[in-house]
C-alpha positions as CSV (number, residue, x, y, z in Angstrom):
1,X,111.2,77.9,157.0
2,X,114.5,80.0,157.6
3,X,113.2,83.0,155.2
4,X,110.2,82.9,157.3
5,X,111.8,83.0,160.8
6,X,114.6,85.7,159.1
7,X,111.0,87.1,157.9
8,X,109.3,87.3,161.8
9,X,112.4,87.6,163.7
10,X,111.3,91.4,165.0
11,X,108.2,90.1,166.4
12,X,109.4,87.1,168.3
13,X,111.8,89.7,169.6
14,X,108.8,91.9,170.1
15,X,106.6,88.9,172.2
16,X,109.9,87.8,173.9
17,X,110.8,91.1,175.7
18,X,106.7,91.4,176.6
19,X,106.6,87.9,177.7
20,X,109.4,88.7,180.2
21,X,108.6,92.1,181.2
22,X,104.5,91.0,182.4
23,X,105.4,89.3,185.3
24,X,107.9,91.6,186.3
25,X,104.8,94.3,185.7
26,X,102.6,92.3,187.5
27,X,104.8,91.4,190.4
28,X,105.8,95.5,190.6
29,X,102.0,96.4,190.6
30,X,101.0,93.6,192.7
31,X,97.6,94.9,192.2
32,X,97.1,94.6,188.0
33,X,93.6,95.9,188.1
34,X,94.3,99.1,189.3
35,X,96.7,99.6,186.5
36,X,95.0,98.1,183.6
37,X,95.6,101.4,181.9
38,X,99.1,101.6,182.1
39,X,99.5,97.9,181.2
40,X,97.9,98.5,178.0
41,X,99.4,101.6,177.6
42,X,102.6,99.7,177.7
43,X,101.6,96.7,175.4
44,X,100.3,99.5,173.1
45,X,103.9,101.7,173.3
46,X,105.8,98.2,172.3
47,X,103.5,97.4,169.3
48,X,103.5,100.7,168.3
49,X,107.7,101.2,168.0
50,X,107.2,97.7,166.1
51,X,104.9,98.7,163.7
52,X,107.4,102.3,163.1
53,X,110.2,100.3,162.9
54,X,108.5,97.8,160.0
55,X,107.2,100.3,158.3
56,X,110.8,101.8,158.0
57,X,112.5,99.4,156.7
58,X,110.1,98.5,153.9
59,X,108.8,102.2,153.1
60,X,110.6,101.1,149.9
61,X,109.5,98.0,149.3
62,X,105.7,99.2,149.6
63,X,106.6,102.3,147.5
64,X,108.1,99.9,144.8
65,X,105.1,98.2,145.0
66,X,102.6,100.9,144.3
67,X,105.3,102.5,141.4
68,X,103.9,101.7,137.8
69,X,106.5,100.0,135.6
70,X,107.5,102.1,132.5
71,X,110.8,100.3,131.8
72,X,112.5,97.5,132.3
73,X,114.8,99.5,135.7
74,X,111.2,99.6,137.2
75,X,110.9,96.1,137.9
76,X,114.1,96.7,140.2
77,X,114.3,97.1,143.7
78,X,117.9,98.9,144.8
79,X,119.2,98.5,147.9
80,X,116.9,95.5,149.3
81,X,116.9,95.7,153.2
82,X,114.7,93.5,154.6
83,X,114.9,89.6,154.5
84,X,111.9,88.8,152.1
85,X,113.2,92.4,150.0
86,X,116.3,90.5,148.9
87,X,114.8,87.7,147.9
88,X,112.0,89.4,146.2
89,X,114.6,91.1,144.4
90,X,117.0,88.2,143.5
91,X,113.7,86.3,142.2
92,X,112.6,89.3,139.8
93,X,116.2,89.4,138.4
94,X,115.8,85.5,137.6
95,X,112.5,85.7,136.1
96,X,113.9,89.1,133.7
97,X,116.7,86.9,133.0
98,X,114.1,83.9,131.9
99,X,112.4,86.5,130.0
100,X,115.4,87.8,128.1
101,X,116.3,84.6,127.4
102,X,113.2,83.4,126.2
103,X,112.5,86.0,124.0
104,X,116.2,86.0,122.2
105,X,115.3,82.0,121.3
106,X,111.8,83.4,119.9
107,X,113.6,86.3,118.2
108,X,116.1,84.3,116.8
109,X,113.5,81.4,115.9
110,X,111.3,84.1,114.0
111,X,114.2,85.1,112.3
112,X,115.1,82.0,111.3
113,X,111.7,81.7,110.0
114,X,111.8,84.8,107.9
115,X,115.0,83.7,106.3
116,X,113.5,80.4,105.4
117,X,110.2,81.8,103.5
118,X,112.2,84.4,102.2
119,X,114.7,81.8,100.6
120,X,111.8,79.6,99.4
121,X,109.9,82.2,98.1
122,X,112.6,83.9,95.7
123,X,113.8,79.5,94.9
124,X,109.6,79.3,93.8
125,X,109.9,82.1,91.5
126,X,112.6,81.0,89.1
127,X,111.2,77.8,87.8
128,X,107.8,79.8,87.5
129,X,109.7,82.8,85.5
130,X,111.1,79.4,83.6
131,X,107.4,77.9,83.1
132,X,106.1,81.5,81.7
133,X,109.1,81.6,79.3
134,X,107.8,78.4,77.9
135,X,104.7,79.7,77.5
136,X,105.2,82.5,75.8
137,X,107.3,80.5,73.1
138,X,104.3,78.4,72.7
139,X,103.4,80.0,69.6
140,X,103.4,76.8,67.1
141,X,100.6,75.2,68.9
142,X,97.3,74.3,68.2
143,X,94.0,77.0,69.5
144,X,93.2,74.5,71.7
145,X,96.8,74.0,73.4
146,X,97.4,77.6,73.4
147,X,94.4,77.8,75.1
148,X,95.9,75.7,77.8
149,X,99.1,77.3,78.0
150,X,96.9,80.5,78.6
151,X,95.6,78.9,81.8
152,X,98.4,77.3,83.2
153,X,100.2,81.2,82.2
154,X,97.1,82.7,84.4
155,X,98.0,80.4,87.1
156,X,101.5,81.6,87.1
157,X,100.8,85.2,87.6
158,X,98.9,83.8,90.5
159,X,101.3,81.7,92.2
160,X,104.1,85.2,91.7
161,X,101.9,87.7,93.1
162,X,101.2,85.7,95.8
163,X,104.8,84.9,96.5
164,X,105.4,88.6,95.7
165,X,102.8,89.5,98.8
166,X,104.8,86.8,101.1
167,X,108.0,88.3,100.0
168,X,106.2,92.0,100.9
169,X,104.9,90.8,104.2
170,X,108.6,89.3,105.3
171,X,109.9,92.8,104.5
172,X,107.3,94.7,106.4
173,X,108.9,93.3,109.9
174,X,111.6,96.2,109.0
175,X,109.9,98.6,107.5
176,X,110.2,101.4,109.5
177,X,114.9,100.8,109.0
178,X,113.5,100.9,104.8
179,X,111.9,104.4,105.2
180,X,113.1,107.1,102.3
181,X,110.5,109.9,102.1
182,X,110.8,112.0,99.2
183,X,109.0,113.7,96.7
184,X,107.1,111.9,94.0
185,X,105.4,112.9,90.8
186,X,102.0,111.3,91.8
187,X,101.1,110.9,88.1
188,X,104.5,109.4,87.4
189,X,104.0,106.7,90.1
190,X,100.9,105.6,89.7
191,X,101.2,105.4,86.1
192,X,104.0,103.2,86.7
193,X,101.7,100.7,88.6
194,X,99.4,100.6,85.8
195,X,102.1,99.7,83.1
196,X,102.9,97.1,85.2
197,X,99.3,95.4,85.7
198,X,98.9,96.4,82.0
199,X,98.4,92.5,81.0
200,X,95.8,92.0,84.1
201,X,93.5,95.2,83.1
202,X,93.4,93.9,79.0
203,X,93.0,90.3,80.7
204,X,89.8,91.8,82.8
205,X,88.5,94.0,80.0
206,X,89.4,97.2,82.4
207,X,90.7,100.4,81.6
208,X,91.9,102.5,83.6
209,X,90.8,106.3,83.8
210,X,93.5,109.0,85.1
211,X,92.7,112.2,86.0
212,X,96.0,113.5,87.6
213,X,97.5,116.9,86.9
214,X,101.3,117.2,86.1
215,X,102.2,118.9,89.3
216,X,100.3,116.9,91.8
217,X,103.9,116.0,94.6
218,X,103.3,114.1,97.5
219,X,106.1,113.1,100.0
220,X,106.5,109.5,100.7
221,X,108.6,106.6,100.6
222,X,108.2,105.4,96.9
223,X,108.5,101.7,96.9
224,X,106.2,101.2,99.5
225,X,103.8,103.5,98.3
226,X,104.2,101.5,94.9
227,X,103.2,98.5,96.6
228,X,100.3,99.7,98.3
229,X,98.7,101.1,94.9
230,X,99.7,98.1,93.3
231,X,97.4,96.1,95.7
232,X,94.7,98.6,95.6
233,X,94.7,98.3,91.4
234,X,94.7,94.7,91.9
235,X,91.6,94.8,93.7
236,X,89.7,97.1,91.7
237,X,90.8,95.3,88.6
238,X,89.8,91.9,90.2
239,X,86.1,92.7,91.8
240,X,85.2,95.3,88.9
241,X,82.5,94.4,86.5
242,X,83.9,93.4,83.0
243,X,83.9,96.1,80.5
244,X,84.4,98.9,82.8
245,X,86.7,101.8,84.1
246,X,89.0,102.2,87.0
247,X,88.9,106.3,87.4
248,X,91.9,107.7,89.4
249,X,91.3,111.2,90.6
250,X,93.0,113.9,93.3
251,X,92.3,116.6,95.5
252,X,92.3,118.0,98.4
253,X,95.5,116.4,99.3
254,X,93.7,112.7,98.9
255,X,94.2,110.2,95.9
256,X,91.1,108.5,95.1
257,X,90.7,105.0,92.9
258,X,86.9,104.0,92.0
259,X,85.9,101.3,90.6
260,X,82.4,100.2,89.6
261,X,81.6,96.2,90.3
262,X,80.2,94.4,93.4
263,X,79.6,96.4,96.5
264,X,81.4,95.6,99.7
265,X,78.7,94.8,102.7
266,X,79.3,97.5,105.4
267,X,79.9,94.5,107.8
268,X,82.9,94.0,106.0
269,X,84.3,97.5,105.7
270,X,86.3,97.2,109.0
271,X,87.6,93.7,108.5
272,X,88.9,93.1,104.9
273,X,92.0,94.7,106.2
274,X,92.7,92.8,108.5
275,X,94.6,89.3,108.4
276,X,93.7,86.1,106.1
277,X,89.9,88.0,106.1
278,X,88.7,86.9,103.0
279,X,84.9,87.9,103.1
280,X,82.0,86.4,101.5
281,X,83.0,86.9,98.2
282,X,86.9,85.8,99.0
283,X,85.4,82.9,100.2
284,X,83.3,82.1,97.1
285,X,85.4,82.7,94.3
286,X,88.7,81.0,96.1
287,X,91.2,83.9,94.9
288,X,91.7,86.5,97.5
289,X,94.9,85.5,100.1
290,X,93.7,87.9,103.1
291,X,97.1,89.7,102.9
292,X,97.5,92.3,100.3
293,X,94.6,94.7,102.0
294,X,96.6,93.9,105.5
295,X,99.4,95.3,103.8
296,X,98.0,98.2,102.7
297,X,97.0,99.1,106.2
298,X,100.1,98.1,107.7
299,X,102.6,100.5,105.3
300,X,100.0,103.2,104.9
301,X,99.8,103.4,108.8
302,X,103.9,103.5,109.1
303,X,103.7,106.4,106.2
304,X,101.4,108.4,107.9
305,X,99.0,108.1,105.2
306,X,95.3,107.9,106.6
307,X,92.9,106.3,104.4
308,X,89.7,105.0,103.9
309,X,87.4,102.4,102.1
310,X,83.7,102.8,100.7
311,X,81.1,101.3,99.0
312,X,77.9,101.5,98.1
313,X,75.6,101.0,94.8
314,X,78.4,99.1,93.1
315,X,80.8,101.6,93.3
316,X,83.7,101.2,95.9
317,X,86.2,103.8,96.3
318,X,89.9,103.8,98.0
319,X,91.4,107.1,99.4
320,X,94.8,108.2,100.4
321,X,95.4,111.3,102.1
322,X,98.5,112.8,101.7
323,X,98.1,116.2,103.9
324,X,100.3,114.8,106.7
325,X,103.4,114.3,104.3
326,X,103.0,117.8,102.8
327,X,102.6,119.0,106.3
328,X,106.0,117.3,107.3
């Protein structure tokens, strides 16, 4: 009730002073109809100066108003003048305040978060480095237990690239602090990706096809780079028909892997990259995670890299193009 009388305090001033100059205008005039004109003229004169005088004071206010907000200064209005400016003012800097303080506890909380999986995640993979070193001393055994030492082995790898893709994702939050670009021996890199799936291609009965020339340099950050074409080998390796090739050939600037198995339905094209999408066959066979492909986008889209998916008549091809980073 006070901010509103502080609010209206003009106009009450405004009807008071025209309240008690009628009847002095009437009894002056004695005859009012004869000088309707002026009257109005008068009542009009009043309002008008009011209306000036309003519009004065809160030019600022209404210019605040109609200002788009860019940064967080923006949301300020300096130098609040009229009544229901200051506290317009005072209640933006409390809700900015709420705001800030809000989204340190959520900051903090996801942080807290991160540094919990993370922990977990690299506590999960020693007793599973432990179980596979038991494995692979299981060499006394029967065909039949080896055979199941084999599987619980293949369920290993499972459970460490998965933690390896949580462990990825964690790190991707500050990926763009981790940047190093710097020239890389394509051929070099990728072969290194394929030494390390060397167990999964003999496991799938794949073999991988490079065509990469000596001199083929790309500028790039090299671990991330190294994870993305892990992920894409991965793939290839996992929805490739058995018995078959991976071929990995460049040019124009653009690394291509193709691989020759199950075709992608074009209604899928523009989702399996995005999070915890899975697609029909994800959802059939019970592997895929719906992460690494979300990866991929994410790193290749901070490195600049544009890239692109296809497939069609069992053959599905992944392509990076590196023109920016020789560009740059």
């Amino acid at each position: 009730m006070k901010l509103f009388f502080r609010e209206h305090l003009s106009i009450l001033i405004l009807y008071g002073i025209s309240f008690l100059l009628l009847p002095w205008i009437i009894h002056t005039l004695d005859d009012l109809a004869s000088h309707y004109g002026y009257f109005i003229f008068l009542a009009s004169f009043l309002f008008s100066i009011w209306l000036l005088g309003r519009y004065y004071r809160r030019r600022k206010f209404y210019k605040h108003l109609q200002k788009d907000i860019h940064t967080q200064d923006d949301l300020h209005l300096f130098e609040p003048r009229a009544p229901i400016e200051q506290v317009y003012s005072e209640r933006l800097r409390q809700i900015q305040y709420l705001f800030l303080t809000q989204q340190q506890q959520l900051e903090e909380q996801a942080q807290e978060k991160q540094l919990v999986l993370s922990h977990f995640a690299h506590q999960m993979k020693t007793p599973l480095s432990v179980i596979q070193l038991i494995v692979q001393s299981a060499s006394n055994k029967t065909t039949e237990e080896l055979l199941q030492w084999q599987t619980v082995n293949k369920e290993c790898d499972k459970l460490t690239f998965t933690l390896n893709q949580l462990l990825t994702y964690e790190r991707t939050s500050h990926l763009v602090a981790d940047l190093k670009v710097e020239p890389i021996v394509l051929k070099e890199l990728v072969q290194e990706v394929i030494n390390d799936l060397k167990d999964y291609f003999i496991m799938n009965d794949i073999f991988p096809k490079m065509l990469l020339a000596e001199n083929h340099i790309i500028y790039s950050d090299r671990k991330w780079l190294k994870i993305v074409l892990y992920q894409v080998f991965n793939n290839a390796i996992k929805y490739s028909d058995i018995a078959n090739t991976i071929q990995i050939h460049y040019d124009n600037a653009t690394l291509h892997i193709k691989n020759y198995g199950e075709t992608i339905p074009t209604s899928e094209i523009s989702r399996v990259f995005d999070l915890f999408y899975t697609g029909m066959k994800g959802r059939t066979s019970g592997e895929a995670t719906g992460i690494g492909l979300y990866l991929v986008k994410k790193i290749l889209t901070t490195l600049d890299h544009p890239f692109t998916l296809q497939s069609s008549d069992r053959v599905t091809t992944f392509s990076i193009n590196f023109s920016n980073s020789q560009k740059k």
